[in-house]
N, C-alpha and C positions, 0 to 999 in steps of 0.2 A: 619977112617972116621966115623965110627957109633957111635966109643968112645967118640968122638968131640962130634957128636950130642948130644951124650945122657949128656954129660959133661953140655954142651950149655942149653939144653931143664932144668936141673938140677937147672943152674944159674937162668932160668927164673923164674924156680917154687920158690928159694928164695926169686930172689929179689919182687916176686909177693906179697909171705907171708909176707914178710919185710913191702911191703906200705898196707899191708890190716891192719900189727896190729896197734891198737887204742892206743890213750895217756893214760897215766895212767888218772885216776879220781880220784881227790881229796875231801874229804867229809869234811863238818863244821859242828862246831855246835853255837849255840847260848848263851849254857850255860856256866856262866862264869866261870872261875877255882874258887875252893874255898876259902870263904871269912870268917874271923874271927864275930861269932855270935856278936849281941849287946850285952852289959855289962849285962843291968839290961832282964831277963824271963821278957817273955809277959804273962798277967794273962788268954790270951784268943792263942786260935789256926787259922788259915786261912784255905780258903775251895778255893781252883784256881780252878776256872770250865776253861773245853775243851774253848780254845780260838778259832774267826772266824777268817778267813782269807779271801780275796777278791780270786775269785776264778782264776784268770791270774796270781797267783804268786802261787796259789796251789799246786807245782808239785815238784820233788824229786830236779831237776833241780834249779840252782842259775839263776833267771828273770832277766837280764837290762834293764833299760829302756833306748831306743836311739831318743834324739831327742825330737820332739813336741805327736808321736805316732808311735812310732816305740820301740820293743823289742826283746831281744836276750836271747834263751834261753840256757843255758851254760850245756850243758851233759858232759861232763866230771868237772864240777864245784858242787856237790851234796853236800844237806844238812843231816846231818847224820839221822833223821827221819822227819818225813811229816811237813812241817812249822809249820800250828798250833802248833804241842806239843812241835817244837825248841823254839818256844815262851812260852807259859806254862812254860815250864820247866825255862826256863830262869826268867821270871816271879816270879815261885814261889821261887827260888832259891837266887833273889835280896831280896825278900819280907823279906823271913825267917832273912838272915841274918840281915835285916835292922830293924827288930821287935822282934827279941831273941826268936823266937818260929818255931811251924815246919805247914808244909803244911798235911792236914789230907782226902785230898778229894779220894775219894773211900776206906777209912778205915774204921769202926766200930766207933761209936762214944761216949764218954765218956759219962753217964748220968749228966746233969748239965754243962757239961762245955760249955763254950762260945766259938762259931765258928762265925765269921766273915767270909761273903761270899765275895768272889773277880770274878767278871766277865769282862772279855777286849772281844771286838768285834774290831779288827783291818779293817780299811778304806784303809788306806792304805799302801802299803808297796814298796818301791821304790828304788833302786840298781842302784847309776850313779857310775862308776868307774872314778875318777879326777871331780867327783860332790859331792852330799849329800845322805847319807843314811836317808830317812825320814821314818818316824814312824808317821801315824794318826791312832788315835783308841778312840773310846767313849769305859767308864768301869764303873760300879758304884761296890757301898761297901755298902753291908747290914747285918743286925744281924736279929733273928728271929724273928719276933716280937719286932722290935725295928727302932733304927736310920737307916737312908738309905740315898747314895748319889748317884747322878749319875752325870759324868764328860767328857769330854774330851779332849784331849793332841794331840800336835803334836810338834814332835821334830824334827828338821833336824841337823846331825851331818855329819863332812868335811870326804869321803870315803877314801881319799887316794888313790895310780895309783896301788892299786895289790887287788887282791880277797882278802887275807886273811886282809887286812886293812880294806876293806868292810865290811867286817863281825863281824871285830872288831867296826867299826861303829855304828851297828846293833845291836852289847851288850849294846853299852853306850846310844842309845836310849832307848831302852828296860829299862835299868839304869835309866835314869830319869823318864820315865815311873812308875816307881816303886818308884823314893824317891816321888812320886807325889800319889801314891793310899796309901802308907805306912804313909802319913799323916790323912789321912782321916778315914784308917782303925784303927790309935789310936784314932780318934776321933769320929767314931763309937763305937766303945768297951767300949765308957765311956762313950757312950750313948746322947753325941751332934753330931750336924748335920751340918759338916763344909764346905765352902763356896769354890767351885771351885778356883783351882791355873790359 
């Protein structure tokens, strides 16, 4: 009889442990796999400052939005680092390949050479799963003592029914984002002052 119980008391404490453990958690990132540089060197390098983020999507956590004002925030759905730098990075990552040159922000700086500043202030960022990944963000592009713009975009791309389509969403905004500041930023560098997309 005591074998029983303890057998029994045994099963409970399994199947207890069994529904305490958690789903795995899956992590994303923003940054897209790597892209073949442009043909021709850029004569100039890019400066990606720390991008904003509205601060209800700030968190390690993949945001939905449900509804008219309703969101869900997905813990086991994580972005591999804090949004901001998923964007950054993704960001400077479209830029370089799309301009033949490299990103140089927090390095040393060459004496003479030309740095074109890139600043994104994202508005908003939005996560429908069977909706749109939208991207709003004002950014301008300046050089030191030179041409300066300031801009901004908003993209809405079709999310698809799973996280990871979302995410993939979420690049190709970011994506156009970038063929949109990569204009301006050559036309910075040559020191005109081109005319919002």
């Amino acid at each position: 009889m005591t074998h029983t119980l303890r057998l029994a008391g045994a099963a409970i404490l399994i199947g207890s442990l069994a529904a305490c453990a958690s789903a795995p958690t899956h992590f994303h990132t923003l940054v897209p796999p790597s892209a073949p540089m442009a043909a021709a060197s850029a004569a100039f390098v890019i400066d990606v400052q720390p991008v904003a983020v509205p601060p209800q999507v700030d968190q390690p956590a993949l945001v939905l939005r449900q509804g008219a004002g309703g969101i869900a925030v997905l813990d086991g759905e994580r972005w591999a680092s804090p949004l901001g730098d998923e964007i950054r990075g993704a960001l400077s990552a479209d830029l370089a390949a799309r301009l033949g040159t490299h990103d140089v922000h927090g390095l040393p700086r060459v004496k003479d050479s030309k740095v074109v500043g890139v600043r994104l202030d994202v508005r908003r960022f939005d996560s429908e799963v069977g909706g749109n990944a939208t991207l709003e963000a004002s950014w301008s592009v300046r050089v030191a003592e030179g041409a300066a713009v300031t801009c901004a975009s908003r993209i809405a791309e079709p999310a698809g029914s799973t996280y990871d389509s979302l995410v993939e969403a979420h690049q190709r905004a970011v994506g156009k984002v970038a063929d949109q500041v990569a204009v301006a930023v050559r036309a910075v560098a040559a020191g005109q002052t081109p005319p919002c997309q």
